[in-house]
N, C-alpha and C positions, 0 to 999 in steps of 0.2 A: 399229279392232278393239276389240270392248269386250273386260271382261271374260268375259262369259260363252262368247262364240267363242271366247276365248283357250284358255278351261278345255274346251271340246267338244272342238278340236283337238289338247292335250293328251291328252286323254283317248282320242282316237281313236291316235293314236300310241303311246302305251301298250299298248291292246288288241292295236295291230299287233304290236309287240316282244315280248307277253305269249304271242301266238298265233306266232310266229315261231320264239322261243325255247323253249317249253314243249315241246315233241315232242324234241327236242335232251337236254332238261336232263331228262327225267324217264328219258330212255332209257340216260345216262348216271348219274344214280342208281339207277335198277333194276340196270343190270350191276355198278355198284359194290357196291353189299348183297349181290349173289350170289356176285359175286367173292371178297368179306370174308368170308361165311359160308365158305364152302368153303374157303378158306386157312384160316379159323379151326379147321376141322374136321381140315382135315390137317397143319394145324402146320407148311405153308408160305408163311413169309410174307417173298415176293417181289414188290416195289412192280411191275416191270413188266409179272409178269402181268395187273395189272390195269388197267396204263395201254395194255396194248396188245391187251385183251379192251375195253376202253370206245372205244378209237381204232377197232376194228374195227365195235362196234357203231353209233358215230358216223358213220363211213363207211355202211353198210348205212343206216340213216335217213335220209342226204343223197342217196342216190342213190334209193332208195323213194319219198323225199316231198319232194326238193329244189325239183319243178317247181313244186308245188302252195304253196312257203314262197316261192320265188321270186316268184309268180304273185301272190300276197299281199302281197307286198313292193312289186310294180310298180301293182297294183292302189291301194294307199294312197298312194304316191306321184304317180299319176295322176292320183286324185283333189283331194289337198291343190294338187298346181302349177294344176286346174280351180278349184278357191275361191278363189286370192288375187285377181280381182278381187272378188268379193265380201266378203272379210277386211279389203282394205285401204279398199275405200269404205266 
């Protein structure tokens, strides 16, 4: 394996993690900012309101888009165990 496959595959693994995780993490900070605002506004501020308004919306995103992060998941994995003969020779 030279260097530069090293870094494609890297780099392919990355994008997968980036793309896997990104729908997740951004859906869990949008509900936290709004969560925040609105206790900031009402001057309740109760931690698990919001860890169980993010748990909720956590949920709703995995069951929405779980097949399609899955499907991504299996799809990169597929691929990479198809290259090691190519990798190792």
């Amino acid at each position: 394996m030279t260097p530069d496959q090293a870094l494609t595959e890297l780099r392919l693994g990355l994008e997968t993690a980036l793309m896997i995780g990104l729908p997740l993490l951004l859906t869990v900070l949008f509900i936290g900012v709004i969560v925040g605002v609105v206790q900031a506004a009402t001057q309740v501020n109760e931690p698990t309101i919001a860890f169980v308004a993010k748990a909720i919306a956590l949920a709703f995103v995995l069951a929405a888009g779980g097949s399609w992060l899955l499907g991504r998941l299996v799809d990169f994995a597929s691929a990479l165990i198809q290259r090691i003969p190519q990798l190792v020779s």
